[in-house]
MIMILUM-102291 format. One line per field, with one value per atom (N, C-alpha, C, CB): x, y, z; atom name. Coordinates in Angstrom, 2 decimals, decimal comma. Glycine has a CB too. Example, Ala and Ser with C-alpha at 12.3 -4.5 7.8 and 13.67 -1.06 7.14 Angstrom:
// MIMILUM-102291
x = [13,19 12,30 13,20 11,31 12,85 13,67 12,90 14,08]
y = [-5,69 -4,50 -3,30 -4,47 -2,25 -1,06 0,03 -0,60]
z = [7,80 7,80 7,80 9,05 7,08 7,14 7,87 5,72]
atom = [N CA C CB N CA C CB]
//
This chain:
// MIMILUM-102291
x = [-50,10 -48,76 -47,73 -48,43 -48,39 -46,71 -46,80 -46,41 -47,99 -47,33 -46,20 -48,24 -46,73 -45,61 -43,97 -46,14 -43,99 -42,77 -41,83 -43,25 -42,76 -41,86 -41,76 -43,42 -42,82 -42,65 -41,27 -44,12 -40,90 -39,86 -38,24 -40,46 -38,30 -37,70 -37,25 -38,42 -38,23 -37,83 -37,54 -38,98 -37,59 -36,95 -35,72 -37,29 -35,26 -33,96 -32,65 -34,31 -33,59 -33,08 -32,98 -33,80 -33,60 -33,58 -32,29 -34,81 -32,29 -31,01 -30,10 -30,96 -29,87 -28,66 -28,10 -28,58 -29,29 -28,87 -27,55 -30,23 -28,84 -28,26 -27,01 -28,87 -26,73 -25,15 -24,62 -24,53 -24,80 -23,69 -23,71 -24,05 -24,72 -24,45 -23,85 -25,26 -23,60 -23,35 -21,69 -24,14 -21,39 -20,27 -19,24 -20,55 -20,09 -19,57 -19,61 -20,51 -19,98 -19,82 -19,15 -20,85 -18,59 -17,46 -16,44 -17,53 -15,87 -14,84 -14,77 -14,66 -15,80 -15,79 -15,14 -16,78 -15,75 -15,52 -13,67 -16,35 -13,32 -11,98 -11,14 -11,85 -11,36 -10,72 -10,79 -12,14 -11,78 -11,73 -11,06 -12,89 -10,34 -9,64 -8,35 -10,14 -8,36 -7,06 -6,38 -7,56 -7,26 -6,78 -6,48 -7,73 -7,25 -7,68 -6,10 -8,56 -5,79 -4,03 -3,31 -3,60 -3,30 -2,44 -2,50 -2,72 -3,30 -2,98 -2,56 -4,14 -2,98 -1,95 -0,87 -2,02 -0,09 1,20 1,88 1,50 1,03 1,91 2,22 1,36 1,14 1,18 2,35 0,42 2,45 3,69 4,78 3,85 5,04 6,29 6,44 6,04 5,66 5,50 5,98 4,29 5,07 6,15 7,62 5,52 7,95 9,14 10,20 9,18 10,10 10,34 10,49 8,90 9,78 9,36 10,83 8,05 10,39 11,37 12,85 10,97 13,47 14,25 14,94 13,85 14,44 14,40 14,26 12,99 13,61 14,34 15,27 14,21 15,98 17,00 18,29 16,85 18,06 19,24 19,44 18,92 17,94 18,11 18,97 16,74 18,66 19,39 20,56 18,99 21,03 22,77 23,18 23,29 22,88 23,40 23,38 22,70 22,41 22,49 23,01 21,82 23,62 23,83 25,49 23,82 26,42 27,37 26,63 27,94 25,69 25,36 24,91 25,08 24,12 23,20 24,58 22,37 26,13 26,72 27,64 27,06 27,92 28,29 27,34 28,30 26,37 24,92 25,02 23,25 25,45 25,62 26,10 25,91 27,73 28,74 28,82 29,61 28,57 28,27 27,23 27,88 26,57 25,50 25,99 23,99 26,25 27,14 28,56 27,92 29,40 30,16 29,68 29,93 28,60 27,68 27,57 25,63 26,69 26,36 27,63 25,88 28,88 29,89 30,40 30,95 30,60 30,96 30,30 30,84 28,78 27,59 27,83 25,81 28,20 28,34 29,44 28,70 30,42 31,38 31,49 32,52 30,80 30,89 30,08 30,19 28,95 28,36 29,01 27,23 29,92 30,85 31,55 31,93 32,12 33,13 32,57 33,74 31,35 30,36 30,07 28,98 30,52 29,94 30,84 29,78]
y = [5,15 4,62 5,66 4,09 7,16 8,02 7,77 10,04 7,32 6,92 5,75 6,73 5,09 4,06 4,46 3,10 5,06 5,63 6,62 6,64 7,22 8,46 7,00 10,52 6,61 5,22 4,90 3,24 4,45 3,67 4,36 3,50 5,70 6,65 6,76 7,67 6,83 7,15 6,06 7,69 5,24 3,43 3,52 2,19 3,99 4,08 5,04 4,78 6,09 7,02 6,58 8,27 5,83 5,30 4,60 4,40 3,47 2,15 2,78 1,42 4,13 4,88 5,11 5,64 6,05 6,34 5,06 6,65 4,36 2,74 2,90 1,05 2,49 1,48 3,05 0,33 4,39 5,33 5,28 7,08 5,14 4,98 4,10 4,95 2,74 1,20 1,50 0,17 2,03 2,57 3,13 3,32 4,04 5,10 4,38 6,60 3,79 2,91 1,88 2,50 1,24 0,20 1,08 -0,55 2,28 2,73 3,59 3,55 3,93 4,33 3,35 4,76 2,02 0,73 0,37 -0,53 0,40 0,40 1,34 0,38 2,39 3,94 3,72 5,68 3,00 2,70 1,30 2,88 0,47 -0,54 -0,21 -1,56 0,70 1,36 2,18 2,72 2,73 3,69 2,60 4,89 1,56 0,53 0,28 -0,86 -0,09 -1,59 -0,04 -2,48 1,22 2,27 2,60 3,39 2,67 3,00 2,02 3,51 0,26 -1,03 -0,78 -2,20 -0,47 -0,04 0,49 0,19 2,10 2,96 2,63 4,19 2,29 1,32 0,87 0,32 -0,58 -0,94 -0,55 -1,46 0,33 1,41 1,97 2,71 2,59 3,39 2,62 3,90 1,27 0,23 -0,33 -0,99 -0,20 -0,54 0,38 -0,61 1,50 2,96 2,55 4,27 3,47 2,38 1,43 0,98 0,35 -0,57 -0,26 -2,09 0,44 0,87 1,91 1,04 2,54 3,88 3,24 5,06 2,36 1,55 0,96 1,21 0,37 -0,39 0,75 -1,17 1,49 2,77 3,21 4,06 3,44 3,62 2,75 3,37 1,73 0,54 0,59 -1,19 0,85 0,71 1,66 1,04 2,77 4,13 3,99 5,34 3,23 2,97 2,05 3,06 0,86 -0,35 -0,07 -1,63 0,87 1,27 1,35 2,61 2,62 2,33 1,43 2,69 0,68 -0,77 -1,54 -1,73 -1,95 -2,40 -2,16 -2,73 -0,60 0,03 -0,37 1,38 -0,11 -0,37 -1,85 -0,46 -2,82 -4,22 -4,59 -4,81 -4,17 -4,41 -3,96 -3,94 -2,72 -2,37 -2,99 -0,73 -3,62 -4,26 -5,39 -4,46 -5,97 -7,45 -7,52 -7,85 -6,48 -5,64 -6,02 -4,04 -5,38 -4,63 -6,19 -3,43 -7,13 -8,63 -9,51 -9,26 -9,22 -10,04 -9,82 -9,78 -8,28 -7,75 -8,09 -6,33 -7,75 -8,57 -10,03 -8,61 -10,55 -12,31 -12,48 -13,20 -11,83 -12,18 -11,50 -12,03 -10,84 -10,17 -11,10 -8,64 -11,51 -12,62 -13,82 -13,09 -14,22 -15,37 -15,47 -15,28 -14,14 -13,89 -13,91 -12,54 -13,53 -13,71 -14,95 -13,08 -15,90 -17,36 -17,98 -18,54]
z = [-38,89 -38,90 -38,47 -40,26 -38,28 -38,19 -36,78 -38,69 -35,69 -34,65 -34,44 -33,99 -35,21 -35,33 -35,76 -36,41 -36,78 -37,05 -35,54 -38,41 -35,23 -33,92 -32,67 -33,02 -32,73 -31,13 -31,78 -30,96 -32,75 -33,46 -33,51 -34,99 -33,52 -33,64 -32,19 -34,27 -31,60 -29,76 -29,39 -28,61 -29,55 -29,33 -29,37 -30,52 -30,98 -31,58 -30,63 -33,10 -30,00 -29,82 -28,15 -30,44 -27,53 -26,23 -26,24 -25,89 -26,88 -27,49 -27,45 -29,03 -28,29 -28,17 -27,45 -28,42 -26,01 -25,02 -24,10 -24,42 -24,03 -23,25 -23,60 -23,85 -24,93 -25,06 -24,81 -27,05 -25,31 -25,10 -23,29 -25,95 -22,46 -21,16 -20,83 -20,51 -21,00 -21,02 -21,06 -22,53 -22,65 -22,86 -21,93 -23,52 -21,36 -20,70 -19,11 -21,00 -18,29 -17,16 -17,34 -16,68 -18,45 -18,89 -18,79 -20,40 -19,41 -19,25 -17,55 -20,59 -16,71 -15,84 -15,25 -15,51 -15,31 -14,60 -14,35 -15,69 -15,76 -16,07 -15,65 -17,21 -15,68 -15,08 -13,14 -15,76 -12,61 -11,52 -11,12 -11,19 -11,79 -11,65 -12,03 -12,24 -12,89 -13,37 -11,72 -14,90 -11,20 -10,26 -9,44 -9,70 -8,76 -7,92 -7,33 -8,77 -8,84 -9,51 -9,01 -12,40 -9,26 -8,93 -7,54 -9,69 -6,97 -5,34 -4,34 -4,69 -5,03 -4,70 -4,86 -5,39 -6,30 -6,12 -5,67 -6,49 -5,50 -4,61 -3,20 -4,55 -2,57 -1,54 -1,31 -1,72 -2,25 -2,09 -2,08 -2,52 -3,07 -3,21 -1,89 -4,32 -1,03 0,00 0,86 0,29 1,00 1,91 1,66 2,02 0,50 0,16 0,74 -1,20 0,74 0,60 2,40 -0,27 3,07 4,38 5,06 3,59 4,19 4,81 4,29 4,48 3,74 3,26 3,92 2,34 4,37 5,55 6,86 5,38 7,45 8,09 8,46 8,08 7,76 7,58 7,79 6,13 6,72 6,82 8,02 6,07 8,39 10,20 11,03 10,96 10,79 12,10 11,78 12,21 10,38 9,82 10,60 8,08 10,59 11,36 12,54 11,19 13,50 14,49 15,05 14,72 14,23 14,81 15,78 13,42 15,44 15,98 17,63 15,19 17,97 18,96 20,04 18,85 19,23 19,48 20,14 17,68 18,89 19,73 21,24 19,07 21,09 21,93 23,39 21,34 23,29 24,34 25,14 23,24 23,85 24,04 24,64 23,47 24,45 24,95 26,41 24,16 26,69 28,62 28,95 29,21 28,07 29,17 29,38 28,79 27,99 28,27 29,48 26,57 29,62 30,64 32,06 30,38 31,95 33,53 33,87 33,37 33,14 33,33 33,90 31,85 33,20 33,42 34,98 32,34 34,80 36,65 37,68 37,01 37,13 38,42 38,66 37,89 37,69 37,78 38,64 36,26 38,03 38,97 40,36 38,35 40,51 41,69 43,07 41,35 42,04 42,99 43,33 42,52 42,38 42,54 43,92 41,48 43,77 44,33 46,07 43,64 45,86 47,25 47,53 47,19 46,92 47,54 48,59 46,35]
atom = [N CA C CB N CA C CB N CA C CB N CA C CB N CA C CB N CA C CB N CA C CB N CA C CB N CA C CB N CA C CB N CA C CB N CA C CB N CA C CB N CA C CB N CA C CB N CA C CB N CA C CB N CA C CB N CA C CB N CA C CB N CA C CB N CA C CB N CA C CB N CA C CB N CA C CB N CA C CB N CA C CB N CA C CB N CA C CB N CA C CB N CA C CB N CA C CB N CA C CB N CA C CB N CA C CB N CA C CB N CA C CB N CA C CB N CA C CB N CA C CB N CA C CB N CA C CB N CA C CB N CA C CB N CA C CB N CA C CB N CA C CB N CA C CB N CA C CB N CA C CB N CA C CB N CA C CB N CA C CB N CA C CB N CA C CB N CA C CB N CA C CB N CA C CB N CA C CB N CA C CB N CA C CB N CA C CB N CA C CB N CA C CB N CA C CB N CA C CB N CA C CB N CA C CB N CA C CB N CA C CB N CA C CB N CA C CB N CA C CB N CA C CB N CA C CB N CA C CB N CA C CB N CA C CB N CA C CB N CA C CB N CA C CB N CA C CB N CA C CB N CA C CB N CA C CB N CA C CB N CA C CB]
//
């Protein structure tokens, strides 16, 4: 029977292993979904961030944009009429 007892013992001591491994890959598991949901966010933040810095851009630029507009809209009107004036 003391084989029986140590087989029984090393059983016990196997089981242990398991769930403390089991254990320990559940919280791995979680610690890797934890990070998962965190680098989605930052992500987003980054794109937010992103489009934000964008925008600031075009505000600063839009003075030019209309400046640009306006001589082209200019240049268009003179050519038009210039052809008119050729008919």
């Amino acid at each position: 029977m003391e084989w029986k007892t140590k087989f029984d013992e090393r059983i016990a001591i196997l089981e242990a292993k398991i769930r403390k491994l089991k254990r320990e890959s559940d919280d791995a598991t979680e610690k890797g979904t934890a990070l998962t949901n965190n680098i989605g966010h930052t992500i987003k933040e980054i794109a937010k961030l992103q489009a934000e810095a964008e925008v600031n851009e075009l505000i600063h630029k839009l003075p030019i944009l209309t400046s640009c507009f306006a001589l082209c809209y200019r240049n268009f009107v003179t050519i038009l009429n210039f052809r008119l004036t050729c008919l």
